[in-house]
Structures are given as structure tokens and as C-alpha cells.
SEDRENGU-970542 format. One line per 8 residues: their letters; for each residue x, y, z of C-alpha. Coordinates in steps of 0.5 Angstrom, whole numbers, always signed. Example, Ala and Ser with C-alpha at 12.3 -4.5 7.8 and 13.67 -1.06 7.14 Angstrom:
BEGIN
AS> +25,-9,+16 | +27,-2,+14
//
This chain:
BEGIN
XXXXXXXX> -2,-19,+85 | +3,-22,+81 | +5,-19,+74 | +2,-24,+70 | -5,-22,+73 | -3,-15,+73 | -1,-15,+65 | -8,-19,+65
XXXXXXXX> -13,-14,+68 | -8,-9,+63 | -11,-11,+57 | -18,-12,+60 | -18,-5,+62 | -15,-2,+55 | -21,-7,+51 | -26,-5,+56
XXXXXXXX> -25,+3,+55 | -25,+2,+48 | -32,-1,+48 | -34,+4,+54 | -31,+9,+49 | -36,+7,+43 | -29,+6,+39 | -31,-1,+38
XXXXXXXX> -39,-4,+39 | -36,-10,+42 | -28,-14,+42 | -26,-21,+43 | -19,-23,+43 | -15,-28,+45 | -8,-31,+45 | -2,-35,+47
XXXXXXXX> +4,-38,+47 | +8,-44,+45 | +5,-46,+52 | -1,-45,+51 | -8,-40,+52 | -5,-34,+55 | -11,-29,+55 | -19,-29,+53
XXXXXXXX> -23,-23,+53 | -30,-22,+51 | -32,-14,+52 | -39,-10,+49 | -45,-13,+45 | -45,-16,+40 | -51,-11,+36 | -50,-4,+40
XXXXXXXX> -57,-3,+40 | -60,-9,+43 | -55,-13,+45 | -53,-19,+48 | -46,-18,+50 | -41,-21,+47 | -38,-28,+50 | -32,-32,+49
XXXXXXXX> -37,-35,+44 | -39,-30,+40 | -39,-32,+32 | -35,-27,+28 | -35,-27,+20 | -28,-27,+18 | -28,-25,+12 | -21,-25,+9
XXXXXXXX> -18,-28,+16 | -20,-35,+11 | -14,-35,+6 | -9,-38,+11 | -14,-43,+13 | -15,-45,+5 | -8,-43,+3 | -6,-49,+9
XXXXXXXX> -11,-53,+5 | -7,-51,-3 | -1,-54,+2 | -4,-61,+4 | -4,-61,-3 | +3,-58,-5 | +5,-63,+1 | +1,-70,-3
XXXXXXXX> +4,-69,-10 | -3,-67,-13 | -1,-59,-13 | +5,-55,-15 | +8,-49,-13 | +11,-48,-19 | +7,-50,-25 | +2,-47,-29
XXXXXXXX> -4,-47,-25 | -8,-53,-26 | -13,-54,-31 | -21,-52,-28 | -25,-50,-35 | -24,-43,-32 | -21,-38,-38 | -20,-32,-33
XXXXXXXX> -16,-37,-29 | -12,-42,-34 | -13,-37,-40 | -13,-31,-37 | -13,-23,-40 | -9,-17,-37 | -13,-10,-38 | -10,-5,-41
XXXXXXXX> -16,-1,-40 | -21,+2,-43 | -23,+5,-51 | -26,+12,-53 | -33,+8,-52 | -32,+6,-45 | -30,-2,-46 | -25,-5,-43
XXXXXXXX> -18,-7,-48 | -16,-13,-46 | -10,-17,-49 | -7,-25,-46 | -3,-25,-40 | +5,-26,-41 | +5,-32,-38 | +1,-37,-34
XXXXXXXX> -2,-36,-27 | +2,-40,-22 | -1,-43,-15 | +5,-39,-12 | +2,-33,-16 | -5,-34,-13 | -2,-35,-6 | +2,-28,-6
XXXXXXXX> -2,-24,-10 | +2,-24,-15 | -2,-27,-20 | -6,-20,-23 | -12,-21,-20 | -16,-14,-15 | -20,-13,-11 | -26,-8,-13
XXXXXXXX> -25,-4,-7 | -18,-3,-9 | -17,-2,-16 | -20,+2,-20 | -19,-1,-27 | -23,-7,-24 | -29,-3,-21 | -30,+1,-28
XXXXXXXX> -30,-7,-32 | -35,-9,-27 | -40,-3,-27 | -38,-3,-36 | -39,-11,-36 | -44,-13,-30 | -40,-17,-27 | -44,-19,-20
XXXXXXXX> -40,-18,-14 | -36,-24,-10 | -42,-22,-4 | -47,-26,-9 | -43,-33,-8 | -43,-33,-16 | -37,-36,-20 | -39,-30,-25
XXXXXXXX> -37,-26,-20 | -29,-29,-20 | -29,-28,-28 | -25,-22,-28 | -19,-20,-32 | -12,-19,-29 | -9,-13,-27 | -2,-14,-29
XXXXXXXX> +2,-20,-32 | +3,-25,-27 | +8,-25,-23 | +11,-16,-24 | +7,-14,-18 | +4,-15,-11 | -4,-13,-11 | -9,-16,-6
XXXXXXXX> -15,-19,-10 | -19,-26,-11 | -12,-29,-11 | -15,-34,-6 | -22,-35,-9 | -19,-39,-14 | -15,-43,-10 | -21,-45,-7
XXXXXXXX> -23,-47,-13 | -16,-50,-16 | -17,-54,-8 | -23,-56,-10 | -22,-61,-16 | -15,-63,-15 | -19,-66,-8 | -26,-68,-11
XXXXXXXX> -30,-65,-5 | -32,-58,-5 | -28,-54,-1 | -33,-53,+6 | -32,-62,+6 | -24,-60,+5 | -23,-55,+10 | -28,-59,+15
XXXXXXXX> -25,-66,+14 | -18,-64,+14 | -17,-58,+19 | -22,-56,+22 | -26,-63,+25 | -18,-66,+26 | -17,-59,+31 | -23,-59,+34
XXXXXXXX> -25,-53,+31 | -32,-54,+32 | -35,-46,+31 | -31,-45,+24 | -34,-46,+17 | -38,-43,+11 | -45,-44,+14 | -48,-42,+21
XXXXXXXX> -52,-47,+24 | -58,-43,+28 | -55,-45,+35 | -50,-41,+31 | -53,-36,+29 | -56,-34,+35 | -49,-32,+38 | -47,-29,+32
XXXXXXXX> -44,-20,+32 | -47,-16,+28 | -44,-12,+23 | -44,-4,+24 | -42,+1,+20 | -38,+7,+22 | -41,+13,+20 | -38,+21,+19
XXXXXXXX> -39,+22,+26 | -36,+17,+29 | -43,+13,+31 | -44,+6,+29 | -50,+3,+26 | -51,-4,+27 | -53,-7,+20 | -58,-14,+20
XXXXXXXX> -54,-21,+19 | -54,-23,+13 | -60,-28,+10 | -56,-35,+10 | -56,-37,+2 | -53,-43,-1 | -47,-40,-6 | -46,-43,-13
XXXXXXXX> -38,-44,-10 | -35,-42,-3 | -31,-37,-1 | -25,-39,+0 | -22,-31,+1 | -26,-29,+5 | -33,-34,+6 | -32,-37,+14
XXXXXXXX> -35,-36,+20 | -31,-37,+26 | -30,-36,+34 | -24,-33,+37 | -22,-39,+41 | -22,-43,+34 | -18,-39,+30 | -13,-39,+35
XXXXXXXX> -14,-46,+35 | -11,-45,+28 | -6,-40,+29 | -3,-45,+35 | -3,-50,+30 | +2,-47,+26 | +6,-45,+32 | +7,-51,+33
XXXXXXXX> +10,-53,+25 | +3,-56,+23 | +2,-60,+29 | -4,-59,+35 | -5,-63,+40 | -4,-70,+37 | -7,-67,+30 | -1,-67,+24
XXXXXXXX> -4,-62,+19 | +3,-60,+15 | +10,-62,+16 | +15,-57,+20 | +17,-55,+13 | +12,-54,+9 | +10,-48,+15 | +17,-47,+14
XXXXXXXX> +17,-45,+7 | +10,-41,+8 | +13,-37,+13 | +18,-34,+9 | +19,-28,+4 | +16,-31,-4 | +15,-24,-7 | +23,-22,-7
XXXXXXXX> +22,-14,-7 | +16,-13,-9 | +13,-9,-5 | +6,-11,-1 | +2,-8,+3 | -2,-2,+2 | -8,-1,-2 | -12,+5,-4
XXXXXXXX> -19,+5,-3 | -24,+7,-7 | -31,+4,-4 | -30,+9,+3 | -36,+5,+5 | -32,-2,+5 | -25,+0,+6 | -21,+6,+9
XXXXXXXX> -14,+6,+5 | -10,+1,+8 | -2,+1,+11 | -2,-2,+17 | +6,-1,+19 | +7,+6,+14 | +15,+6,+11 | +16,-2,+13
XXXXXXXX> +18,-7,+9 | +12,-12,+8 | +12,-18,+4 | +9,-24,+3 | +9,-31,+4 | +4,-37,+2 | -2,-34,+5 | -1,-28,+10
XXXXXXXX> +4,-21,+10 | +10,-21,+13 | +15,-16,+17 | +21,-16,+15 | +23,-11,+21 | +20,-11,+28 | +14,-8,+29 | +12,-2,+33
XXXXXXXX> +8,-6,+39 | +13,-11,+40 | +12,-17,+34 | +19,-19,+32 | +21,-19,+24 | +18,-26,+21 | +12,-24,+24 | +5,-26,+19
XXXXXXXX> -1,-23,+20 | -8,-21,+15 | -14,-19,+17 | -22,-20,+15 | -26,-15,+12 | -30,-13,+19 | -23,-10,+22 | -22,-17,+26
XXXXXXXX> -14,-18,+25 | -9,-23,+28 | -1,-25,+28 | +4,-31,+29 | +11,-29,+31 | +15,-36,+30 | +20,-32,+33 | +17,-30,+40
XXXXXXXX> +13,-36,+39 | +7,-32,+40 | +0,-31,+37 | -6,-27,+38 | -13,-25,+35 | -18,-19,+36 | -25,-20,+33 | -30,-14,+32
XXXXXXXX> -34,-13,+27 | -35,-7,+24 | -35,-3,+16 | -30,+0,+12 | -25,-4,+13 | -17,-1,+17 | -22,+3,+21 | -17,+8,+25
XXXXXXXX> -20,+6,+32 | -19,-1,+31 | -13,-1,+28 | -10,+3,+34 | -13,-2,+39 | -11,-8,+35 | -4,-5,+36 | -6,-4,+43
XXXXXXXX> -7,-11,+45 | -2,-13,+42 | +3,-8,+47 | -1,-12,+52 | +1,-19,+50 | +8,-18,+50 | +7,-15,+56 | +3,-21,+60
XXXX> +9,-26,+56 | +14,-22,+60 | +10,-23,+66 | +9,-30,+65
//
């Protein structure tokens, strides 16, 4: 047996016993090279109870593995005039977007106190979580606005739900939050279609990403994995698909579905500086000046939870220096299981992750899906796969 097939059988082996063990109801996972494809795995089922198993075109929901894809159209833009990084965000006729509010937080009486931002939002901002916005899950202050306010939930698809105040001035702090559904929204009137024709015409039908978007057709749907919920004991429970419904706008945060041979497909594409297989879909330096450092030292990276049954506490490489680029995380040091500094990475909501190491010109992508989020298991077995890709691009 050569080392590349030994390294192979290496990761099936790890991904397998993870499945057997009931870590992860079911795994897909995928990587490559500059020169292409170097592994594909497709292990478990796609619902622990009834099955069927999961195949190399299992459909996953992404979640927020969605903002690079709608960051990289904000650039097509960026790139084409009709975008600036650096101004104040365009005007959509959204007051929380282009007259926003910071929260200070709350009276004797439980209602909000609100003032105006110190300055404007910027598409930098929004691209580096820089701008004010949170995430319920992870602000406090944000899931008390909502429960005082009646806000809806982003799940429910509407505009209201995106109408929330910031938590900071833009531009003083890095939080994770709605930052990119409001690119979306900025994307969308700046390129006068909505943004699953935007993501449609200019990424995914010119790369041949014929599995990826915001609905799910039923021959889709039939492979798609279902949800599971970690319970205390360790157990998962698979949860129903979600009923398809027409939402007020899409998700460009955190709506897509997708496979893990096109997001690697996506991925590839940035590896090679915006171009695939005869496809240009950025020039070498705008994905030059996505990979880069946009938040100084501003710390990023780790959130507290406070929704357990969405999100575990959040800190994928403890006592690193993370920060931010144009669209995903960035190391600043060598990580633990063999990326290189430079490296970008983020994740969806149902523990799917994947990274792009320009320097090692390696990237990957693991697929589960399984609730809260940063669930311990998955993680570890991210980190798992990850040793085991550099291991087969050694062996290569």
C-alpha cells in the first residue's frame, strides 16, 4: 500500500469510528490541493433513526458557511464600481442599517435605551463583524430587546427580524451577528435582482455548483440529512426537515444548502485567486485582500452562549490570535492540527466547518449536522480530519 492510500484509509477509519461511536449521526468531508480533489468520505446516515446513509451527495444546510459565498458576491461588486468598502453603506430605506441605533440597555421598566451610532456602518463593517450588530444566541442584550420588543427570529425569513439595534458603535469591537444578512440586502439593490439570482448567476451556475442555494428541489430534498439535537446524555435526536417556505428575503448569513463537493468547489475556486476551471469569479487581488487582517487587534472569535440548546460557548483555538478578514476568520499563528498562519476558516450553525490555507494551498470541508453549535465531538473530529489531511498532502 502506497502512503497516499494508507493516509486515506487513515481519515476513513477516524470519520467511521466517530459514526460507529454515535459522536456524529452521519459525516461527509472533503478536500483538496492546488492540484485538485484529494479525499471524499461519506459516512453514517443521514437521520439516525430511519436512515438512509449518507452519500457523497448528501445535501447539507450550511447555515453560516453561507457568508463567504455572499461576502464574495459584495466583492464582485467592490471590484465593478457599484460597492465601496469604505464608505458608508449604501442607502437601502433600512433605518437599522442606514440610520442605526446602539443599545445602552434597558430602564427601570425593561424598555430598551437607545441612542444614534457614532458614525455610519461601513461594508467593511458588515463584512468583519465589526459593525454593532449580534447574534440572539450570543448577546444578551440583543435576546432581551427581542423577547421586550417582539422581534421575530431571523429563522422566520422576515425583514422585521433583521431590525435590531447595534450593540456597540461600529467599528470599536468585533461581534458576531446579522452583519451579513445585511450584505445580502445591500447586494441585492446595488445588483437589481434578488440575491439567490445573484449567487445563481454569478458563482454558482458559472462553477458548476448545481446543489447550492437557498431552496431545495425535491429530488434535493430527498437527500438532504436531517437535523439532530445533542441531548445531555449525549444521545442525538433527529429532528423533522424544516417545511419549505418562501421567506420575505434570503438569508445571505446563513440561508444556503449545499453538498460538500460544491462547497469545495467554492473553496477551490478561492485557492486558486478567484478562478476555476476557466471560471474568473474575483480577481487575485480582491481574494488577496480578503485573506488579509481588516480588524487590527481587535480580538475575534469567541462567543459566549446564551441559547444551550443553539450554541455551545464558541472558542475553536483557546489563547490564539484570531481575526478577521472579508468574509471568514483568520489565524494569525499555526494551527494545532496542521494549518498554517493565514489560514481562513468559519462554519454553519449545524457543526459543518471548513478552511483554506493559501499558504499550504490546502482546503477542506466536514459536513454534519447536528445542534448546539461548537458541539465538543464535532469539533474534535474536525480537528481530526484536519491532521489527517495534511497528513495524505505529505503522502502525496
Amino acid at each position: 500500500m502506497t502512503g497516499q492510500a494508507a493516509a486515506q484509509q487513515q481519515i476513513d477509519a477516524v470519520l467511521r469510528s466517530a459514526v460507529e461511536r454515535g459522536e456524529v449521526p452521519g459525516v461527509v468531508a472533503m478536500a483538496a490541493s492546488d492540484e485538485g480533489p484529494i479525499y471524499q468520505g461519506a459516512f453514517g446516515q443521514r437521520d439516525v433513526a430511519s436512515g438512509p446513509a449518507m452519500t457523497l451527495d448528501t445535501v447539507f444546510r450550511i447555515a453560516s458557511m453561507t457568508k463567504a459565498i455572499t461576502s464574495v458576491a459584495a466583492m464582485q461588486l467592490v471590484e465593478e464600481g457599484k460597492l465601496s468598502l469604505d464608505a458608508p453603506a449604501p442607502d437601502i430605506g433600512e433605518p437599522a442599517l442606514n440610520a442605526p441605533q446602539v443599545l445602552e440597555g434597558f430602564d427601570a421598566a425593561g424598555a430598551p435605551i437607545l441612542r444614534p451610532a457614532k458614525r455610519p456602518i461601513t461594508l467593511k463593517h458588515l463584512l468583519t463583524h465589526t459593525a454593532g450588530f449580534t447574534y440572539e444566541a450570543w448577546n444578551a442584550n440583543a435576546l432581551r430587546y427581542a423577547k421586550a420588543t417582539g422581534t421575530p427570529s431571523t429563522q422566520t425569513g422576515t425583514r422585521a427580524a433583521l431590525r435590531l439595534p447595534l450593540g456597540f458603535d461600529p467599528g470599536d469591537k468585533w461581534e458576531y451577528g446579522i452583519n451579513i444578512d445585511w450584505v445580502g440586502r445591500i447586494v441585492e439593490t446595488r445588483a437589481g435582482q434578488p440575491l439567490d439570482a445573484v449567487l445563481r448567476e454569478r458563482i454558482f451556475a458559472p462553477l458548476g455548483m448545481a446543489d447550492t442555494g437557498f431552496a431545495t428541489s425535491a429530488a434535493q430534498r430527498a437527500r438532504q440529512a436531517h437535523a439532530h439535537q445533542r441531548r445531555p446524555d449525549g444521545s442525538l435526536e433527529p429532528q423533522a426537515l424544516p417545511e419549505p417556505f418562501t421567506p420575505e428575503f434570503y438569508a445571505g448569513g446563513g440561508g444556503l444548502h449545499s453538498t460538500a463537493r460544491d462547497y469545495l468547489t467554492f473553496l477551490e475556486m478561492l485557492l486558486h485567486q478567484g478562478s476555476l476551471n476557466g471560471a474568473r469569479i474575483l480577481r487575485p487581488e480582491t481574494v488577496a485582500l480578503m485573506n488579509q487582517n481588516h480588524i487590527g487587534d481587535l480580538p475575534a472569535g469567541i462567543l459566549k452562549s446564551y441559547v444551550p440548546e443553539r450554541s455551545n460557548d464558541v472558542d475553536f483555538f483557546p489563547g490564539a490570535r484570531v481575526r478577521w478578514g472579508l468574509g471568514y476568520m483568520l489565524n494569525l499563528e499555526a494551527g494545532p492540527n496542521g494549518r498554517s498562519a493565514g489560514t481562513l476558516s468559519w462554519a454553519g450553525l449545524f457543526n459543518s466547518y471548513y478552511w483554506l490555507d493559501p499558504a499550504r494551498q490546502i482546503a477542506g470541508v466536514i459536513l454534519t449536522q447536528i445542534l448546539p453549535f461548537a458541539d465538543p465531538q464535532a469539533v474534535r473530529l474536525y480537528g481530526q480530519f484536519e491532521r489527517g489531511v495534511y497528513g495524505l498532502a505529505e503522502a502525496r
